[in-house]
SETI-535026 format. One line per 5 residues: number of its first residue (from 1); their letters; for each residue x, y, z of C-alpha. Coordinates in Angstrom, 2 decimals, decimal comma. Layout:
// SETI-535026
NUM> A> X:Y:Z ~ ...
END
This chain:
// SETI-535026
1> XXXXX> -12,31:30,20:-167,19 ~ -9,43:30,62:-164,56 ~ -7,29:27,64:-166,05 ~ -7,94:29,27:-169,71 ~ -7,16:32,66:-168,77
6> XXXXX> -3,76:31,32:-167,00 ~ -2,83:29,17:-170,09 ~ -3,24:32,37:-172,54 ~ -1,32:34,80:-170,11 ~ 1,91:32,31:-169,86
11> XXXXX> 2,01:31,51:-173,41 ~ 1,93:34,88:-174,41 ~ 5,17:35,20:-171,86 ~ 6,88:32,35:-172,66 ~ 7,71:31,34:-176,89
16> XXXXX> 5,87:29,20:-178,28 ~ 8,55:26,60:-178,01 ~ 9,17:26,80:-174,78 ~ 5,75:26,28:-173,39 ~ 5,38:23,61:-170,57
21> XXXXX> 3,00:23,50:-167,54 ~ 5,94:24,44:-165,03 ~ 6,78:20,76:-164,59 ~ 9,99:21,56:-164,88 ~ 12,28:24,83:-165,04
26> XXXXX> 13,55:25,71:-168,41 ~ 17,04:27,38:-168,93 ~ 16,21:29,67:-171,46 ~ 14,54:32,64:-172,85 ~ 14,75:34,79:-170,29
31> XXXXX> 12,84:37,97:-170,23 ~ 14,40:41,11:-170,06 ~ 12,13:42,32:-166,95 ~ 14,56:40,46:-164,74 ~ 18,17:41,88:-163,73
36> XXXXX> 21,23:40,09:-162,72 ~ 23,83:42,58:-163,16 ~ 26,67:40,85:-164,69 ~ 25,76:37,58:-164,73 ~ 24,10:37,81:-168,15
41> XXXXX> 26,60:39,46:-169,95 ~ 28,54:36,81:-168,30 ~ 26,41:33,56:-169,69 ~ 25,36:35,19:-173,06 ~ 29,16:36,40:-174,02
46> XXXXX> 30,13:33,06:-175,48 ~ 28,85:29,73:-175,55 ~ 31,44:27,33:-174,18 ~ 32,24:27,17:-170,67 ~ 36,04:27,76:-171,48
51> XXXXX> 35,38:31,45:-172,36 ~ 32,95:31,68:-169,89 ~ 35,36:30,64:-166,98 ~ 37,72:33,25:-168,18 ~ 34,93:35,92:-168,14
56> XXXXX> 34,26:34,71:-164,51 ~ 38,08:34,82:-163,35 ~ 38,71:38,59:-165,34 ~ 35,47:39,88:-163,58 ~ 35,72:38,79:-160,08
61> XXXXX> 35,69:41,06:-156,77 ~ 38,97:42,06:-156,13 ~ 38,01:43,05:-152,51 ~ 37,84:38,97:-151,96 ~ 41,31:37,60:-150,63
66> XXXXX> 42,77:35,34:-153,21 ~ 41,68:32,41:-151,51 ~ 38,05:33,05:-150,75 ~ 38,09:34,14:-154,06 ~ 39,37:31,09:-155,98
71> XXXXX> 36,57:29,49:-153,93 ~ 34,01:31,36:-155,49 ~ 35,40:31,04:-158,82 ~ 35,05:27,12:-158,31 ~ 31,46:27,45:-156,97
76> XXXXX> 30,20:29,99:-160,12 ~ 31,65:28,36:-162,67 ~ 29,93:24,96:-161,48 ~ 27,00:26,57:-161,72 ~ 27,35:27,67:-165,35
81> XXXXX> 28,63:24,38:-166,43 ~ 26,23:22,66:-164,38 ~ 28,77:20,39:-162,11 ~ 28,15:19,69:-158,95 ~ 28,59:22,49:-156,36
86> XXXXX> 30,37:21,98:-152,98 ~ 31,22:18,82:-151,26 ~ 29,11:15,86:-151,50 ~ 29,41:15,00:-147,82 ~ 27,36:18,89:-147,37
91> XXXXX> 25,30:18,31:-149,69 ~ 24,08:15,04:-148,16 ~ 24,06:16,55:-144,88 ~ 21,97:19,76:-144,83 ~ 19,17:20,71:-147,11
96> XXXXX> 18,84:24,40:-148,32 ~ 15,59:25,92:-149,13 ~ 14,48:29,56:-150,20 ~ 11,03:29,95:-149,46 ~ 10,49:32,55:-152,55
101> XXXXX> 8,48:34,37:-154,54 ~ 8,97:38,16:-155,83 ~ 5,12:39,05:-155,28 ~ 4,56:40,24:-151,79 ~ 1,50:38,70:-149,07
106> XXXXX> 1,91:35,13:-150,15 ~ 3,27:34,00:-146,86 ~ 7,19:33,36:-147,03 ~ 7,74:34,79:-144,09 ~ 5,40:33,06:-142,05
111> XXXXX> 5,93:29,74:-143,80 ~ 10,03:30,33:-143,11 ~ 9,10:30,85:-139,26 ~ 6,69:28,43:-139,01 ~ 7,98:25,33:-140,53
116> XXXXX> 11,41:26,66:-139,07 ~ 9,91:26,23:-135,76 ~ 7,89:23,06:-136,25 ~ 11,42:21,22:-137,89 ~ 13,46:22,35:-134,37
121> XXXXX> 10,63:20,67:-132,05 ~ 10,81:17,99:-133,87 ~ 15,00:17,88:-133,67 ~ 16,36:19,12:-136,53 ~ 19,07:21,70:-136,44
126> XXXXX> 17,69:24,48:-137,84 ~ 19,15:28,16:-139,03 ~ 17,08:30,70:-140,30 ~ 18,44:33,65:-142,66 ~ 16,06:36,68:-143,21
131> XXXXX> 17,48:38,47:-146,18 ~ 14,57:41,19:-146,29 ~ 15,40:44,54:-145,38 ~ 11,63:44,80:-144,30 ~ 13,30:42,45:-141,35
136> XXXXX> 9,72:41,08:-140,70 ~ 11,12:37,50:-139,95 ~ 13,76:38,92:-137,42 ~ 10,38:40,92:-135,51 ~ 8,12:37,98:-135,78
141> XXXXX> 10,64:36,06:-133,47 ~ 10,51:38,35:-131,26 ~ 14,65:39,69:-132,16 ~ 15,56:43,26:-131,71 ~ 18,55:45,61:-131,47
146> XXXXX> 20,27:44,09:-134,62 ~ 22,95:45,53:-136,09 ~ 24,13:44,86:-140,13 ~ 27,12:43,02:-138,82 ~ 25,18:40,45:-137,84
151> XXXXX> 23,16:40,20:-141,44 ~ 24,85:38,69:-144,50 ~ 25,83:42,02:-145,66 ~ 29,29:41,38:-145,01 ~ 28,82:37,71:-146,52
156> XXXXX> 27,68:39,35:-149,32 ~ 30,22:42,41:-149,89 ~ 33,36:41,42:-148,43 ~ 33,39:37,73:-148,97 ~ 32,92:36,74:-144,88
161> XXXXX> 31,67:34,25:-143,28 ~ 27,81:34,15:-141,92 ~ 27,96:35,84:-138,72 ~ 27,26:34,51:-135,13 ~ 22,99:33,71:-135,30
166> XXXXX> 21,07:34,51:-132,56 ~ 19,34:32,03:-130,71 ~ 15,81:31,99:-130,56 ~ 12,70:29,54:-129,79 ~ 14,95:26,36:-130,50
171> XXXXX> 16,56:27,73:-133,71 ~ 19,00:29,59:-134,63 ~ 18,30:33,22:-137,29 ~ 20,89:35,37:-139,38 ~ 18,50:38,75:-138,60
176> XXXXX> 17,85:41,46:-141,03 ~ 18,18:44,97:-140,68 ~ 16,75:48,04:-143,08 ~ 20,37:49,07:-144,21 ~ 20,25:46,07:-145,90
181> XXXXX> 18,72:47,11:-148,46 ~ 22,24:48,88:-149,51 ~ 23,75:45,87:-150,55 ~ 21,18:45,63:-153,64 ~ 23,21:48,30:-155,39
186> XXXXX> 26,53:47,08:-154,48 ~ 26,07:43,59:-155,02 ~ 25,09:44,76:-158,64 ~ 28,85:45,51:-159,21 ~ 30,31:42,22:-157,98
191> XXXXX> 30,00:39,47:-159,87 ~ 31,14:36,82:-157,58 ~ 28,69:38,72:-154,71 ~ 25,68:36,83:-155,72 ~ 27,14:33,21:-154,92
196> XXXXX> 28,71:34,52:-151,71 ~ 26,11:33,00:-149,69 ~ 26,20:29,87:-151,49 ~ 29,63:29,86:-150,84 ~ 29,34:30,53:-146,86
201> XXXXX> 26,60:28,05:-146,65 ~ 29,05:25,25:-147,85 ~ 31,37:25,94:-145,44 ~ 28,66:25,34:-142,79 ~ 28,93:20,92:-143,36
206> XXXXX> 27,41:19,44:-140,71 ~ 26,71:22,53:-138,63 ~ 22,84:22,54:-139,58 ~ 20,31:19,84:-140,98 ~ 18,31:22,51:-142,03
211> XXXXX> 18,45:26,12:-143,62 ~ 15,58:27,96:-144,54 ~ 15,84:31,77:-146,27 ~ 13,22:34,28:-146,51 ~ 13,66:36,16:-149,88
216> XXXXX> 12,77:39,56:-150,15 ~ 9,36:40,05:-152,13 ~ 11,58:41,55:-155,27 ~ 13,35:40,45:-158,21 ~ 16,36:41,98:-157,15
221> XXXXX> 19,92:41,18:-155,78 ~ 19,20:39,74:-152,84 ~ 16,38:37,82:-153,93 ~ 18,93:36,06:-156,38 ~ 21,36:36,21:-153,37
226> XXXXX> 19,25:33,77:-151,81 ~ 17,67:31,60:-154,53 ~ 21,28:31,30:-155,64 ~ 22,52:29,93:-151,97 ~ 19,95:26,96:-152,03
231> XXXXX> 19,28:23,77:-153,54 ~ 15,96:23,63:-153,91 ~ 12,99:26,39:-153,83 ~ 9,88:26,31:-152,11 ~ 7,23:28,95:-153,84
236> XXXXX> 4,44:30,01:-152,17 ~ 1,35:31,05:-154,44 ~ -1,49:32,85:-153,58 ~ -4,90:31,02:-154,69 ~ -6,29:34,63:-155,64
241> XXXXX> -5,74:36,60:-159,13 ~ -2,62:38,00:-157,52 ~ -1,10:34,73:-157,20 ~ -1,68:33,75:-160,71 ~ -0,92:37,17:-162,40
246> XXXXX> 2,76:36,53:-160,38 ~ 2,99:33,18:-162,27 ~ 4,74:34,23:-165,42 ~ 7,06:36,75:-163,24 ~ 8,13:34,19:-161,25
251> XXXXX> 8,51:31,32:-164,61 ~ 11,00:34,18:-165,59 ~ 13,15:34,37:-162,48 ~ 13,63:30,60:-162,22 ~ 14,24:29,98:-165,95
256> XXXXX> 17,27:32,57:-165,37 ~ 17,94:30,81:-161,88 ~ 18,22:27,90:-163,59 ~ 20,92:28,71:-166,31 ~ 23,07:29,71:-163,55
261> XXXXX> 22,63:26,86:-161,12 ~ 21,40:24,03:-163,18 ~ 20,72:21,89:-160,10 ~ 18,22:24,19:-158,80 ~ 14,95:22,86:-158,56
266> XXXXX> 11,43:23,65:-156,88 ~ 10,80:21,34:-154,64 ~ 7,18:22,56:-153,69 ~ 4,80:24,99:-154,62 ~ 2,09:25,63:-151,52
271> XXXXX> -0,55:27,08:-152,37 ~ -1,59:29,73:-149,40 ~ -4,24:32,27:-147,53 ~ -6,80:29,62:-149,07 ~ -10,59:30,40:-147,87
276> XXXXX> -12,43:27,13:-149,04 ~ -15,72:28,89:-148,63 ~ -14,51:31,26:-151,91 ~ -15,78:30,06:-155,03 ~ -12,56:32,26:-156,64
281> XXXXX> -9,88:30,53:-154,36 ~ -11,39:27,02:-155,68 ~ -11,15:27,87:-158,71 ~ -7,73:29,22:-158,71 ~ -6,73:26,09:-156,47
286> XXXXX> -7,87:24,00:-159,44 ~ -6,01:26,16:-162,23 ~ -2,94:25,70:-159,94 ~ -3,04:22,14:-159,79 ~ -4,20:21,90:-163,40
291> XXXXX> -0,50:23,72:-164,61 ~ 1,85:23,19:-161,09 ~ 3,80:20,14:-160,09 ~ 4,60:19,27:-156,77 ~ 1,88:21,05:-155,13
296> XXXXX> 1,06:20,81:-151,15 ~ -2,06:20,63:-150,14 ~ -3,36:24,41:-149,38 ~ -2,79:26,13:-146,69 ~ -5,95:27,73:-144,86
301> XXXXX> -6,66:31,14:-144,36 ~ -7,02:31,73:-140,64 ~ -5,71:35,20:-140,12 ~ -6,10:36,31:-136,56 ~ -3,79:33,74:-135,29
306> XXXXX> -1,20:34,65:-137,56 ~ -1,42:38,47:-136,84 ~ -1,80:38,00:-133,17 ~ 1,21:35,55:-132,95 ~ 3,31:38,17:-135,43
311> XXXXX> 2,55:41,03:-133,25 ~ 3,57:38,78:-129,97 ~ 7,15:37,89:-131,77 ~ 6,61:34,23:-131,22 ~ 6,34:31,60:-133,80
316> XXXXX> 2,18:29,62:-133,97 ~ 3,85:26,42:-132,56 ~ 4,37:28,79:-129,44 ~ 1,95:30,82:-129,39 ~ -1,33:28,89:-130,34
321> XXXXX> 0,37:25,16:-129,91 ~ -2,30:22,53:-130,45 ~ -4,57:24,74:-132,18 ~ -6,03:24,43:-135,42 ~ -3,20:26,80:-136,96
326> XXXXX> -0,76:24,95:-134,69 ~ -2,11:21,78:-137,00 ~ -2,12:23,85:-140,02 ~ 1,56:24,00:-139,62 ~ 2,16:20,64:-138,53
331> XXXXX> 0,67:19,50:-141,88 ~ 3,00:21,78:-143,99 ~ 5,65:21,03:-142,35 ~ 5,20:17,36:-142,93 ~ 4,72:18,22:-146,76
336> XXXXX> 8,31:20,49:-146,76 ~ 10,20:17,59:-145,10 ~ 8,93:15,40:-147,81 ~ 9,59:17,39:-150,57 ~ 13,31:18,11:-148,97
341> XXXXX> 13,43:14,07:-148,39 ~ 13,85:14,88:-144,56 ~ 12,88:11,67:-142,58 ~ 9,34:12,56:-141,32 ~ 7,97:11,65:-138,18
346> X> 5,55:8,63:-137,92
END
C-alpha cells in the first residue's frame, strides 16, 4: 500500500514523461516551489550556452575583485554547460559530500558528525562545514564562542576564502552561527554567490581528503550554497510517512541541482531513525528500496545515545566508542566511503 501510495504521489509531481524511480537525477521540469534567485532566469533565458555565458558575465557580483571573479565565471558556466569543474588533480584528491535533505529530523547532522569522526580515526583528513544557522553541528562538537567571520558568510558575500577551521576531536569544522541566516537574502541578489563555496573548496587541492557539509533543513540559499559546492550528495530519508511525503520535494531540488551542475550525483541515500520492530518503518524501508538506488543499509533508531552524546558536545565514536551506536556508525561509515570510492579499511 506504501509503495502504491509513493508511486501515485511522485507521478502526480513529476510529468508523465519524466517519470523514473530516482535512479537517476533528471535535468528538467522543475517545479516552481523551489527558488534559486537568478539562476533560472539565467538557464531558461536562452538555450545555447553562448548567450547563457554572456548572461553569467553581465550579471555577476561586482563586489568580487576581477580576478576572483573571472574564477567564478569559469566555475558557473561549467556547470551550465556541463564541463568539468576545477582541476582534475582536486578533483581526484578530495571528495565533497553534502549530507542533504530540505525536511528536518532525518539525521544530517548527526550523520555529518558521525561519519566525520569515524573517517578522521581512521586517517583521513577531514573538514567539516556547518552551513545551518541552527549551528547544531558546531554545539554537538562541543564548539562555542563563534563569531560569523569564521562561517562561510564572507565566502559567500564577498568572494573570500574559507576561514581558519577550528580544530576539534581529530577534524577540522567551518562553525555556524545564527546571523547566518542573513546571507539567505543577500545571496539571493548575487548570482555568482551560490558557487562561491564551490569555488573556495577548489582552491583547497590537497589540503583535505574529505569534506562533509551539513545543509540547512530548507530549500533555500544556503541549502543550494552547499549542494552546489559538492560532487556528490548523500540524502538521508526517514523510513516514516515524513520521509516519503519529502520524496517529491527533494526529486525537485536535485532535478534543478542538476541543470546547474550536471556532474552532481547522489551517491547514497541512507535510510535513518529505523525501528525494525515497526511494522510502518518496514514497510516504508521496502517502498524505499522498491523506487531508490544506491541505498545503505538502515540506520537504527537508538535515541538515547545520540541525545546524550549531543548534549555532551562530543561525537558517538567518543562518547559511547565500542558500543552498539559506536558500531552503528562504523557500518555507515563503511557504506559512505564506498559510495565516495574512499579506500575502506579491511
Amino acid at each position: 500500500m506504501l509503495r502504491s501510495m509513493l508511486r501515485v504521489l511522485l507521478r502526480k509531481h513529476l510529468n508523465a514523461d519524466q517519470w523514473h524511480p530516482l535512479e537517476r537525477l533528471m535535468p528538467h521540469g522543475v517545479d516552481g516551489s523551489v527558488q534559486l534567485t537568478g539562476f533560472l532566469a539565467v538557464t531558461s533565458a536562452a538555450p545555447d550556452p553562448p548567450d547563457r555565458t554572456a548572461a553569467v558575465n553581465r550579471r555577476l557580483s561586482p563586489q568580487l575583485s576581477q580576478e576572483r571573479e573571472a574564477a567564478l565565471q569559469r566555475d558557473l558556466c561549467a556547470g551550465l554547460t556541463g564541463k568539468t569543474m576545477g582541476p582534475a588533480r582536486y578533483r581526484d584528491r578530495v571528495k565533497i559530500a553534502t549530507v542533504f535533505n530540505h525536511a528536518g529530523g532525518a539525521g544530517k547532522t548527526s550523520m555529518v558528525r558521525d561519519v566525520g569522526h569515524q573517517l578522521a580515526t581512521q586517517g583521513q583528513r577531514v573538514l567539516l562545514i556547518d552551513l545551518d544557522p541552527q549551528a547544531s553541528l558546531t554545539k554537538w562538537l562541543g564548539v562555542e564562542h563563534v563569531d560569523l567571520s569564521e562561517t562561510v558568510y564572507p565566502v559567500a558575500l564577498e568572494g573570500q576564502a574559507l576561514p581558519a577551521p577550528r580544530s576539534v576531536h581529530g577534524l577540522h569544522l567551518v562553525p555556524s552561527h545564527i546571523s547566518l541566516s542573513l546571507a539567505e537574502a543577500q545571496i539571493s541578489g548575487q548570482i555568482g554567490a551560490v558557487l562561491t563555496l564551490r569555488h573556495a573548496l577548489v582552491q583547497l587541492k590537497d589540503t583535505y581528503d574529505v569534506v562533509l557539509i551539513d545543509s540547512p533543513p530548507s530549500l533555500g540559499q544556503l541549502a543550494a550554497l552547499g549542494a552546489l559546492a559538492a560532487d556528490h550528495l548523500i540524502v538521508p530519508v526517514l523510513t516514516q510517512q515524513k520521509g516519503l511525503d519529502a520524496l517529491p520535494g527533494l526529486q525537485s531540488a536535485l532535478e534543478l541541482y542538476h541543470r546547474l551542475r550536471p556532474e552532481l550525483s547522489v551517491a547514497l541515500y541512507v535510510p535513518t531513525m529505523y525501528e525494525g520492530r515497526r511494522s510502518h518503518d518496514r514497510e516504508v524501508l521496502q517502498a524505499l528500496r522498491d523506487i531508490l538506488p544506491n541505498l545503505s543499509p538502515p540506520v537504527p533508531l537508538r535515541g538515547a545515545v545520540w541525545l546524550d552524546s549531543s548534549s555532551a558536545g562530543q561525537p558517538v565514536g567518543v562518547f559511547a566508542a565500542g558500543s552498539p551506536v559506536h558500531r552503528d556508525v562504523q557500518d555507515l561509515t563503511r557504506s559512505v566511503m564506498e559510495a565516495l570510492n574512499l579506500d575502506v579499511p579491511a
